[in-house]
N, C-alpha and C positions, 0 to 999 in steps of 0.2 A: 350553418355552413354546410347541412349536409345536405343541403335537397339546394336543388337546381332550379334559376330563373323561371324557367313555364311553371314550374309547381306552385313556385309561390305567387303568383301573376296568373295563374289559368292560361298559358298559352303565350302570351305578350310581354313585353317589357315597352317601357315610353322608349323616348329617344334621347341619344346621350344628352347627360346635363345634368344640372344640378335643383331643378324643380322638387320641391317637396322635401329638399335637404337642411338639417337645421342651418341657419346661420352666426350659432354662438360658436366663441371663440376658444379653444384651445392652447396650453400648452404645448407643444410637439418636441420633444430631442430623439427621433429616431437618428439612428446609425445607419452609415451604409450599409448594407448585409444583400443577403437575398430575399428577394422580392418578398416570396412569401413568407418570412417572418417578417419583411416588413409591416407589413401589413395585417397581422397579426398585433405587433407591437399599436398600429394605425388606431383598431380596432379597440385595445385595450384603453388606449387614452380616451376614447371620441365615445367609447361605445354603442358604435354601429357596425352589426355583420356585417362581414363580404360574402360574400355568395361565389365560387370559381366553379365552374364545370372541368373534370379532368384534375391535372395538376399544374402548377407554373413550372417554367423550365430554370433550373439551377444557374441556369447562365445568364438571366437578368437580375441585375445588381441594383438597389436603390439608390439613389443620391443620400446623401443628409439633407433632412428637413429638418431645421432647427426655427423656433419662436412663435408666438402666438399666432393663431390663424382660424381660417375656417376648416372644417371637415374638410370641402370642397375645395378651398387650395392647397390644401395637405395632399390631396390624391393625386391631382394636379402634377405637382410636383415629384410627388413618387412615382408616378408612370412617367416621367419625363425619360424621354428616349427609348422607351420599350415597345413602341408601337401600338401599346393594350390602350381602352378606351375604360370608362365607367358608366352604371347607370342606375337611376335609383328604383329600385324598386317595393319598397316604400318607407317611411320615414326613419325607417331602422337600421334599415338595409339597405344594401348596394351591391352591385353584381358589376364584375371584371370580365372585358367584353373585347374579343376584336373587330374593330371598325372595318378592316379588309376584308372579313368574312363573307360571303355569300349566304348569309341570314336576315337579309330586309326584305320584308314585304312589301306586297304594293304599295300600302300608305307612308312607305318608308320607316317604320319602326321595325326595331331589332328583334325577333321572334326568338331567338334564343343564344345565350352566351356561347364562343367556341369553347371545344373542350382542346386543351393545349397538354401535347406530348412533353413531359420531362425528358432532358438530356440528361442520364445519369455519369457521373462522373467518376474515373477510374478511383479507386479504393483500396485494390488490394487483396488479399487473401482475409484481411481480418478489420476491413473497413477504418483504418487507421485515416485521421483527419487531415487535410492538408498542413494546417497548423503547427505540427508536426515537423516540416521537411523546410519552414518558414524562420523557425524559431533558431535564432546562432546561437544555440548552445545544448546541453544531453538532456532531451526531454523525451518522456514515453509515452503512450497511450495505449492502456488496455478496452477495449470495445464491447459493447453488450453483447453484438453481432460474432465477436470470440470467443466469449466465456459460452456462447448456449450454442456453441457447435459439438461441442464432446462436451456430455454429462460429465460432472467431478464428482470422485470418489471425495478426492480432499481440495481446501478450499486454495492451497499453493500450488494446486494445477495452471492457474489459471497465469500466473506468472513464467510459465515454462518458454513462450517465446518469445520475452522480453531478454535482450541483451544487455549486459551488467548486472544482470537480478538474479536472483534466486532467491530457496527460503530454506531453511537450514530446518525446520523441527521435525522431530517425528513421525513418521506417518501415523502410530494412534491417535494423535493427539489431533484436535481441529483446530485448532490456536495455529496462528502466523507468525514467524521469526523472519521478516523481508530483509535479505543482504542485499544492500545496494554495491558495489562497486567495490566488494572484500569486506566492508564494516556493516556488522550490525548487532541488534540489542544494545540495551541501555541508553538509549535516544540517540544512539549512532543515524538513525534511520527514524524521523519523523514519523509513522503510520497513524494515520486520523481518518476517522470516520465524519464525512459532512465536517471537513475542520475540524473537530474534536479530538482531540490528543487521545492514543490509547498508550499508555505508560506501563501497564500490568507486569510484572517479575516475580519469576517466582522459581529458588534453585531448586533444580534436582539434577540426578545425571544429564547432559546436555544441553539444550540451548536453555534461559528463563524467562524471555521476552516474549509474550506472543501477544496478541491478537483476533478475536473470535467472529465472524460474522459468516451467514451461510451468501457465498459466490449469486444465489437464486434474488435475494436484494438490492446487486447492483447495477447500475447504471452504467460506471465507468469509474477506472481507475486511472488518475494520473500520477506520472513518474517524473520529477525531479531531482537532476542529479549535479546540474549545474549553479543554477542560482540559489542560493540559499540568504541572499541579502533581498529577503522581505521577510512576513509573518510566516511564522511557521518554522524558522530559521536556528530560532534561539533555542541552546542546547545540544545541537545537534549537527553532524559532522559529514555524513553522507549522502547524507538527501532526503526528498520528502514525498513521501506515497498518501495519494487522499484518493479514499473510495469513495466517491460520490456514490448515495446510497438513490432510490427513487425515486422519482417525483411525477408534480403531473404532467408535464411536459415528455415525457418519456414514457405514459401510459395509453396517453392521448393524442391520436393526430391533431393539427393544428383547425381540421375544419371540425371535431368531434366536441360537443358538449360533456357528453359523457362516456362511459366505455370501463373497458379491465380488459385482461390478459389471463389466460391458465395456461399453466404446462404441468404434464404428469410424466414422470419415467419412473420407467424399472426395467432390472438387468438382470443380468447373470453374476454368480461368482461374490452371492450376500448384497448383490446389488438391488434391495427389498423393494423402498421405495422413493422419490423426491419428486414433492409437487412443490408450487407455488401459485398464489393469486394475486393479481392489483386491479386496483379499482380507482380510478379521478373521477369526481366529476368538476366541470366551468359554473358554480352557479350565479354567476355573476363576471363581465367584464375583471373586476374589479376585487373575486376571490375566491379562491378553488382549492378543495382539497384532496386526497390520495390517501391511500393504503394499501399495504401491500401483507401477508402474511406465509412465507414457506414452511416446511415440513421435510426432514430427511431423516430417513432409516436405514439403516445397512449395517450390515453384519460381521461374524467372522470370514473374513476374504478368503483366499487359496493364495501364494505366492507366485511368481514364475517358473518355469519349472526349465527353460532354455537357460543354460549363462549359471549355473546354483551361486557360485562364488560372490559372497557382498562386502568380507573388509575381514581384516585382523587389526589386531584391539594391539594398544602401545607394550603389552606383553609378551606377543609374539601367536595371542591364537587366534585359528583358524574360523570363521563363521560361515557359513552358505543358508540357504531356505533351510538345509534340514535341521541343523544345529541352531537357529534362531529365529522359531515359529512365529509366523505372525498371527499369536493369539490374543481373544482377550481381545479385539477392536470393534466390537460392536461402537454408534454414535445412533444415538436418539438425540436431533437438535429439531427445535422451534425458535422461531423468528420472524420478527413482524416490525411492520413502521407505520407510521400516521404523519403525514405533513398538511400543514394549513401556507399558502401565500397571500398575502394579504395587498393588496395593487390601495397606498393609501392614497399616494396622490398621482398628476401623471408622469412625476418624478422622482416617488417613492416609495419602496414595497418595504415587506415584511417576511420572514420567511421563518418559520417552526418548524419544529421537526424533533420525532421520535423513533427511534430505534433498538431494538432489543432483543436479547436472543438467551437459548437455555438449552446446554451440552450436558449431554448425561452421557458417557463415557468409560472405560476402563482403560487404562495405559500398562506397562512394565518399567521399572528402570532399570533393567540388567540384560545382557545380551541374551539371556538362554529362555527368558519369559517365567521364571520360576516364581518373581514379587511380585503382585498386582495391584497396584492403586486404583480404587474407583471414585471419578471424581463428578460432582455438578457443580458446573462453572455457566454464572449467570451475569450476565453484560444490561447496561442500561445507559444510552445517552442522548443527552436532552439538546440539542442547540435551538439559535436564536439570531437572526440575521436581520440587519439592517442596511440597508442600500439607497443613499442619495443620490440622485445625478441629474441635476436642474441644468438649464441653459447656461450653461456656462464651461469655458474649456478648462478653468482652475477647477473646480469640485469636480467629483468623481469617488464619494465618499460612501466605502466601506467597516460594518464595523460587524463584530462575534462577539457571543457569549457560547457557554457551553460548561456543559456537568458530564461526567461520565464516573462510572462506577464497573468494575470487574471484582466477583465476588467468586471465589472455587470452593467449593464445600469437598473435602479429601476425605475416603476414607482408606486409610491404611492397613488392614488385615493381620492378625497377630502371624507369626513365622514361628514353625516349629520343625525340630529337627527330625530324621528318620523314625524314630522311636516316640513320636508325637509329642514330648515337651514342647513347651512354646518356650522358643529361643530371645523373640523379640514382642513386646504386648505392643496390641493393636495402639491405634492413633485415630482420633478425629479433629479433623485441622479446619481450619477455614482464614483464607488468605483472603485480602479484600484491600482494593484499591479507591481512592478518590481523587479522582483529579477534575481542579474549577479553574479553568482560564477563559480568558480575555480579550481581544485585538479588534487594531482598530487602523484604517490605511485611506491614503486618498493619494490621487495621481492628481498635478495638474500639465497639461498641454498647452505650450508655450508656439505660436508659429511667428516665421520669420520672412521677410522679403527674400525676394528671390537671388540667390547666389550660383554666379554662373547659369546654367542652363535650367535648374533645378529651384527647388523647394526644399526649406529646411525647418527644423524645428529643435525645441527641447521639448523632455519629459520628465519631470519630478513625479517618482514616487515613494512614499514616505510613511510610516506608520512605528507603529508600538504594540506588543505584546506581554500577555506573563499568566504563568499559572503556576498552580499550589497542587502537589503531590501529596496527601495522609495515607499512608499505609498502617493496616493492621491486622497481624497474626494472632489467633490463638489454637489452642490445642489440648487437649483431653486426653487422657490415658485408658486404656481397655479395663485396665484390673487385675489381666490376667498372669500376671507372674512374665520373667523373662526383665531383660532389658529394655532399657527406653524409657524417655522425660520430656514433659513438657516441652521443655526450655529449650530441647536440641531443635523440636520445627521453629518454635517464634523466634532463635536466633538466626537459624540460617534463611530466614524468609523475613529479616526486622520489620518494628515498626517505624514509624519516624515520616518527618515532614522536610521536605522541599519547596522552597522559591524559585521560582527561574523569572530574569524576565528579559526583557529586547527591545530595541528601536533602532532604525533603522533609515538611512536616506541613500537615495538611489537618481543618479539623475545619465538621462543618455541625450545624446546626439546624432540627428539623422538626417540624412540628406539626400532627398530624391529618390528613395527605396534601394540606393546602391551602397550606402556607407553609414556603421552605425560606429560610435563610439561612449561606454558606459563606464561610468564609476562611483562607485558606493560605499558606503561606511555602514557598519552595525556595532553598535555597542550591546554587551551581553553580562549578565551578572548572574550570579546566583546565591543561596544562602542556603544550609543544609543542618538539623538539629535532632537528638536525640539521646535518647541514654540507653550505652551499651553495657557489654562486662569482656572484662578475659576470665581466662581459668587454665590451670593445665592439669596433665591426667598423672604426674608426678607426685607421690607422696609425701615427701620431701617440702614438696613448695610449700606446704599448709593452703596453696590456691587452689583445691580440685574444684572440676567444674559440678560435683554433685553437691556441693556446699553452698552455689553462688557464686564462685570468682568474686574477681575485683571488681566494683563498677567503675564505666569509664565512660566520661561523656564527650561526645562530637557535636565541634561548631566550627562548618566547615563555611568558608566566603570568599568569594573570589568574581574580577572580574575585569571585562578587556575590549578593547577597539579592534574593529577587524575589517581590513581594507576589500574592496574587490575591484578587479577591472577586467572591461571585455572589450571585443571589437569584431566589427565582420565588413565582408563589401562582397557588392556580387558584382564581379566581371563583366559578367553574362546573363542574359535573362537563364533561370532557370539554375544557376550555378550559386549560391554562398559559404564561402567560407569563411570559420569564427576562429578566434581563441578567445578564451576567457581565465582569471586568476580569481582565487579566495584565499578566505584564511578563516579561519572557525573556530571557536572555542563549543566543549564539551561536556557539562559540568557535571560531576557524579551522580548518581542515583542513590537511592536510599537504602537500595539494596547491594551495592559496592562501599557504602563510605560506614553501614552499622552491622554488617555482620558480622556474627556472633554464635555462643553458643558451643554444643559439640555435635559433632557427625552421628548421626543415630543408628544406632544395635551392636554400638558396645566398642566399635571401631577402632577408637583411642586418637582420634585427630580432633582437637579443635578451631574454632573458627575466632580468626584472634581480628576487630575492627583498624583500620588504618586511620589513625587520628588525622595523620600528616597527609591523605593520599589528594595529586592535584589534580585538576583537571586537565584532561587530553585538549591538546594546541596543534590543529593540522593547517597544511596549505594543500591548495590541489591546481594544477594546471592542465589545461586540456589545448587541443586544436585539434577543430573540425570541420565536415562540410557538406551540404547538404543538396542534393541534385532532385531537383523537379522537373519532370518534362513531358507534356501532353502531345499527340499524332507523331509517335515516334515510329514504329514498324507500322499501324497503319490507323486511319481517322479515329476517333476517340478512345485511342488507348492511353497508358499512360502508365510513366516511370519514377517511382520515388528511392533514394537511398538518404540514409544519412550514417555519415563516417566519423568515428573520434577514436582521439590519443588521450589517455590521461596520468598523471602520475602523481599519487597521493602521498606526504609526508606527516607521519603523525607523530609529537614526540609529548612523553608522558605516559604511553597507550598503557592503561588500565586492561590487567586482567586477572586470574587467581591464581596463587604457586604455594608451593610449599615451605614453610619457613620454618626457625626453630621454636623452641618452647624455651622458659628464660632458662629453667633449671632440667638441669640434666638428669641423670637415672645413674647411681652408682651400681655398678653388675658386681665386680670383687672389690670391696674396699682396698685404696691405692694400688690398684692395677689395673681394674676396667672402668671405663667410663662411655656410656652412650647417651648422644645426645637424642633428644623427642623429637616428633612430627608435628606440624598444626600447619594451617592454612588460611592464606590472607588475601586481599586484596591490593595487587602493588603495580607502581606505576615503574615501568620497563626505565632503563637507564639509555638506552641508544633506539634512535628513531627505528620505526618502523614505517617500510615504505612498500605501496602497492600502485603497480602501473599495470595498464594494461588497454587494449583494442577493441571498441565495439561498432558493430555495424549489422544496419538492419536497411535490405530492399525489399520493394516489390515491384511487379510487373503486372498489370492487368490490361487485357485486351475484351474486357466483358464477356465474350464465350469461354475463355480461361484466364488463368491468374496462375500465380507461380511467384513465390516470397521465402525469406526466411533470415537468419540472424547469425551473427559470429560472435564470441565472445571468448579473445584470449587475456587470462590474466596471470600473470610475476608477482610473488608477495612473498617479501619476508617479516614473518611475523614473528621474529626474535629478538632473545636479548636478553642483559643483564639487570638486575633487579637491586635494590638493597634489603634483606632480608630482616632487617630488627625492627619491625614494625610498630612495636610498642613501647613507650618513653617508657619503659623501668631499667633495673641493672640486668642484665645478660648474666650466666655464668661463664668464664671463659672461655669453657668449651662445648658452647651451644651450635658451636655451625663445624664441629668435627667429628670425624668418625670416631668408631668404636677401636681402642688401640689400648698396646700395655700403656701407654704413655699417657692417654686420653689427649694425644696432639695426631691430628691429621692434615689432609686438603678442604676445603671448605663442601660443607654436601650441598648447599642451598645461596642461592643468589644468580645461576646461571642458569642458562636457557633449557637447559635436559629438566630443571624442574619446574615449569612452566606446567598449567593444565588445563587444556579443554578450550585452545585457540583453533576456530575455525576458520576452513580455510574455502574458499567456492575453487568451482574447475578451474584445472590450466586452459582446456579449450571445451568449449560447447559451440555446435551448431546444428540449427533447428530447419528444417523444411517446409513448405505448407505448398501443395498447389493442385488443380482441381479444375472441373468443367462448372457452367450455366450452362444447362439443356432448357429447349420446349419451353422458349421465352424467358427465362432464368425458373421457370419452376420449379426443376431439378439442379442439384446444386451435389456432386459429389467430387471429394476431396480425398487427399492421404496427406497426413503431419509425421515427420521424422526428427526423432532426436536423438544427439549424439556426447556424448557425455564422458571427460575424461579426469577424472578429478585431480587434484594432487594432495600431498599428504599433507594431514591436520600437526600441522605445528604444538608444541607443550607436549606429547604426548610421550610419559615416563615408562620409564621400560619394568614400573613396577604396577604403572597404571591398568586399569581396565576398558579405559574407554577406547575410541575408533581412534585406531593409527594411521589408517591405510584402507582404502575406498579403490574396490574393480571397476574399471570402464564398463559402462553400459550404451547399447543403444534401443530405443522405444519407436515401434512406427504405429499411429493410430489413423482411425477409417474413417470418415463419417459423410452424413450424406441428409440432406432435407426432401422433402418435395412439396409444395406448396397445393392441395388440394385446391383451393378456393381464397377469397381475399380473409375469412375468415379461421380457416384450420389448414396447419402445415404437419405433416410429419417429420421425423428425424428417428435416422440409425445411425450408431458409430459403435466402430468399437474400438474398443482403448486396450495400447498392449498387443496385438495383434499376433505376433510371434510369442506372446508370452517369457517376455523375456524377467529374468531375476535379479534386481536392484537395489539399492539404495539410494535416497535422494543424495547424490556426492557436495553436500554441503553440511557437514557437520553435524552431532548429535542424534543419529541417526542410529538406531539399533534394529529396526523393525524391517522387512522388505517392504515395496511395492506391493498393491495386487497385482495377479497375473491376468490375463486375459479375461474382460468383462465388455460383453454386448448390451448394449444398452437401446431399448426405443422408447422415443418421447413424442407426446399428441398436445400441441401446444394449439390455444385457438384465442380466438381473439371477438368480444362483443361489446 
């Protein structure tokens, strides 16, 4: 496909028709789409090249061609109404030709294919798909063409102009904590890599959820925040993030047999080094593989030095860049993928796929940088995809397999005081997840006679899911003298096994492209098992936790029907508006329903498991609307927005508070009495509810563009608890204060002892917009962003962690220039004012970096 009719012909091609074309017969179910992947897909059935000169223009659409036939009636009918012609030039091949062209010769044969101008289609600032502004209900798309406009220090950059999102972890940390819509961790928020669940928890100060992959692997990310009645659904309450990682389709243009990609950068400000490489090759119609491998270096950053001010902690102190360095961030990560697709028949593929990645890292978990944990956290997942879709409008048949593995090898540094004792003896941890799920889905399409003026239809889509969680901790001791135990990491990090599973049916109504109406059911269950302990740090008890505690074992099971229904109609061409309703269930994790253990270096809290803890039960409603509009201010320009309301009710909501210990501490025999500290995992007594506004337009007239995002959100994320977590006896005066009497007000079960609920901004809004110079070669831009957080809910006034989060704003630069079809450059710089922050979503101790220039030589063979 990449050499042109005269090359292959010497000069000539015959005249249209179909001489020398096979006449066996084919299967066919292409889809209408654009031309040329029609024809691509054409090509993959029939296997015979096309040959195009130039490229096809976007704005020819195929018919469907469905059932068996020739090559030659296949083509036939895909060119039907596009004015293009075909022609064979030789028995392999065929070249896409226009017959109005002024390229026949004397003898009247076609001397050479037209080369045909693409009509590019507005996009946007950040190439967001139409799809998008189509779909009645909160869907997002992050783009390739976004993530490699400004190099990322860290991999939650690339979420920054999605509205409803953020990501709440660390900036040392490269691990992802994605809050969709105020909720996230502990499968609040779906995140999979190629469908593969990433489940990984793991506590410390801050967020425990994350997710590791280098930004330089992906392809695209999609955002679901509405539908959650399909796969992917079960367990989880906010939505669902799948980063589609590479492929060959994405490495490869469509006329390339083979081919890769490089990009190299480096910066300013520890910005060392990030490369990346991919490589497809076609070797065969019928089966092609990819790989891709990145590379990132970078160091200790500098902060901001505009703005110092970053948050006061639930205590009352003060932190800026100077008081809380951000040291200690070096990231050495590698990361690589391998995919095979396999075309078995001309209605069914195969799709593999590898993925994996290795962070060698140093974090802190205290505001001042004084602790340092050094961690290698290593990711591995394997999927496996099967896809049928014969001639037929009932199948349409998808199914998954999938392994994934997150493995952190920690090592924790003995601590010693002024006078060099070691206060606390070192730790070597190693945390490690396994998760193996499943699914399996088919749509079929029902069409109906004509009602009124229009065309209608149903659509069943239907499937089932489930995957199995094994976590396991363990931990090692220095030797060195000092405090500290095994037991304190493998309880607060447990091990243990979860069930989840799901199925789900889904059927809508639509009529004529103007009126959709949807309703679904998912059924969800789960099962959760392990063996824990308590213990308290009271002498008295005979239960201290250096002895072993109690053991206590959890067998948690639950499970429930969960309705949805949506709807939308468009008025007007270019106008729809939706609402849609759910209901979710949320089933615990392993690491909310078995920890255990004590707080480690001597602290005297422990971590007591909630037998009884149930799972979170939300609804959420939304209405929205989505406006598309092509030659608005002048010919192929073009306007997208989409608008929504949403308001979340979640009642049960799991999070960690402070409870009592059963037995108390006598201070004077019969006169003082003080009840203990420990810490649990409890399910809130009164709903918590989060509403809130999002909206994202663009504007693109191809010499400029101009876009960006709003996002205001309301959340009370409090409430009343019951503090006796553990089926034993209580002492009387386990929930009062210290008094002659030992009778007070209760210290624990209300919302001031709540800890470490995060919370995203009240308002964020983002800017992006920029020129195409000198035929689009030049492409320079400026992104703005504005950030007003509000305060992190639980935070005790004895606590340490983030109370209260400064408003920040960030504007960054960036700019390409396409040398040739092969090598583009790019500069941006990120930060530009240097301004001084924190990500204003929770767990956050470390700044931003501050001002970092970045250029990257990306090329393409």
């Amino acid at each position: 496909m990449a050499q042109t009719a005269a090359q292959i012909t010497g000069g000539s091609v015959p005249e249209l028709g179909q001489a020398g074309l096979s006449e066996q017969s084919f299967e066919f179910d292409i889809e209408s789409q654009s031309l040329g992947r029609a024809l691509v897909v054409f090509s993959r059935v029939s296997g015979i090249d096309v040959v195009v000169d130039g490229a096809l223009p976007d704005t020819i659409t195929s018919p469907v061609v469905k059932g068996e036939m020739s090559p030659a009636n296949a083509l036939d009918n895909l060119l039907t109404n596009s004015g293009l012609g075909w022609v064979v030039l030789n028995a392999t091949t065929i070249s896409i030709i226009d017959p109005k062209s002024d390229t026949s010769g004397a003898d009247g044969t076609v001397i050479a294919p037209v080369i045909v101008t693409a009509n590019r289609q507005a996009s946007g600032p950040n190439g967001v798909p139409d799809e998008v502004y189509e779909t009645p209900g909160s869907v997002a798309v992050i783009t390739r063409e976004s993530m490699q406009k400004t190099p990322v220090r860290e991999a939650r950059e690339i979420f920054n102009q999605v509205a409803g999102v953020d990501v709440a972890n660390d900036a040392r940390d490269p691990g992802l904590t994605v809050n969709v819509r105020g909720q996230q961790e502990m499968g609040r928020v779906n995140v999979n890599i190629d469908g593969a669940r990433q489940n990984y928890n793991q506590l410390t100060h801050g967020t425990t959820s994350r997710v590791y992959l280098d930004p330089a692997l992906l392809a695209e990310v999609g955002i679901e925040k509405s539908n959650l009645t399909k796969n992917g659904g079960a367990g989880a309450s906010a939505g669902i993030v799948t980063m589609r990682t590479l492929n060959t389709q994405d490495i490869l243009d469509d006329d390339e047999e083979w081919g890769g990609k490089v990009n190299i950068s480096h910066g300013t400000n520890s910005y060392d080094f990030a490369g990346d490489a991919s490589a497809g090759v076609r070797l065969s119609p019928k089966f092609d593989v990819s790989a891709a491998v990145s590379r990132k270096v970078v160091g200790n950053y500098r902060a901001g030095a505009h703005n110092p001010g970053l948050f006061t902690t639930g205590n009352g102190n003060y932190y800026s860049t100077e008081n809380s360095r951000p040291e200690y961030t070096f990231l050495r990560q590698s990361s690589g993928l391998l995919k095979a697709n396999i075309y078995l028949t001309e209605d069914q593929e195969l799709n593999l796929g590898y993925v994996g990645s290795m962070s060698d890292y140093a974090k802190t978990n205290d505001v001042t940088n004084l602790y340092t944990d050094f961690n290698e956290t290593e990711t591995h997942t394997l999927t496996a995809k099967h896809v049928w879709n014969p001639a037929s409008d009932l199948i349409d048949l998808s199914s998954n397999l999938y392994w994934t593995r997150t493995e952190n090898h920690q090592f924790r540094p003995e601590r010693r005081n002024t006078s060099g004792t070691v206060t606390t003896d070192s730790f070597d941890n190693n945390y490690t997840l396994d998760t193996t799920g499943a699914d399996i889905s088919n749509r079929s399409d029902i069409a109906f006679e004509k009602v009124g003026d229009g065309l209608s239809s149903v659509s069943l889509d239907y499937g089932t899911e489930l995957f199995h969680d094994k976590a396991k901790t363990t931990a090692d001791m220095g030797g060195l003298g000092g405090y500290g135990a095994a037991y304190q990491v493998v309880g607060s990090t447990p091990s243990g096994k979860r069930n989840v599973y799901g199925g789900y049916v889904n059927a809508t109504y639509g009529w004529n492209d103007m009126f959709s109406l949807t309703g679904g059911l998912r059924y969800d269950r789960y099962d959760l098992n392990g063996d824990a302990f308590w213990c308290e740090t009271v002498a008295a008890s005979g239960n201290l936790c250096s002895d072993g505690g109690t053991p206590l074992d959890i067998d948690l099971s639950e499970s429930k029907v969960s309705p949805s229904f949506g709807a939308s109609i468009s008025p007007i061409e270019g106008v729809q508006f939706f609402a849609n309703y759910r209901e979710n269930m949320r089933a615990p994790t392993i690491q909310e329903a078995m920890l255990s253990g004590d707080h480690i270096g001597n602290v005297g809290i422990p971590f007591y498991s909630n037998a009884n803890l149930k799972s979170e039960q939300s609804e959420t409603q939304e209405v929205g609307v989505n406006f598309k509009f092509n030659d608005v201010v002048q010919k192929g320009d073009g306007f997208r927005a989409k608008i929504a309301y949403f308001r979340s009710k979640i009642d049960n909501y799991t999070t960690i508070a402070y409870v009592p210990q059963p037995t108390t501490q006598t201070v004077i025999p019969g006169l003082l009495i003080q009840s203990k500290m420990a810490a649990a995992m409890v399910n809130l007594d009164d709903p918590v509810y989060i509403n809130g506004t999002e909206m994202e337009l663009s504007y693109d007239a191809g010499q400029y563009y101009l876009g960006g995002t709003l996002t205001l959100s309301d959340m009370d994320l409090q409430g009343n608890y019951n503090p006796f977590v553990l089926d034993t006896d209580y002492d009387q005066y386990a929930n009062t204060g210290l008094s002659p009497t030992g009778v007070g007000s209760p210290i624990y079960g209300g919302a001031n002892q709540l800890y470490g609920i995060y919370a995203t901004p009240k308002r964020k809004y983002t800017l992006d917009g920029g020129m195409r110079l000198f035929d689009r070669d030049l492409v320079m831009g400026m992104r703005a962003t504005f950030v007003n957080p509000q305060d992190n809910f639980g935070s005790t006034s004895t606590s340490s962690i983030v109370g209260q989060y400064f408003k920040y704003r960030v504007f960054d630069f960036y700019s390409s220039y396409e040398v040739n079809d092969n090598v583009t450059l790019r500069f941006a710089v990120n930060n530009m004012f240097d301004e001084g922050y924190v990500q204003g979503t929770g767990g956050t101790y470390a700044p931003a970096a501050g001002r970092t220039a970045i250029i990257t030589l990306s090329g393409n063979f």
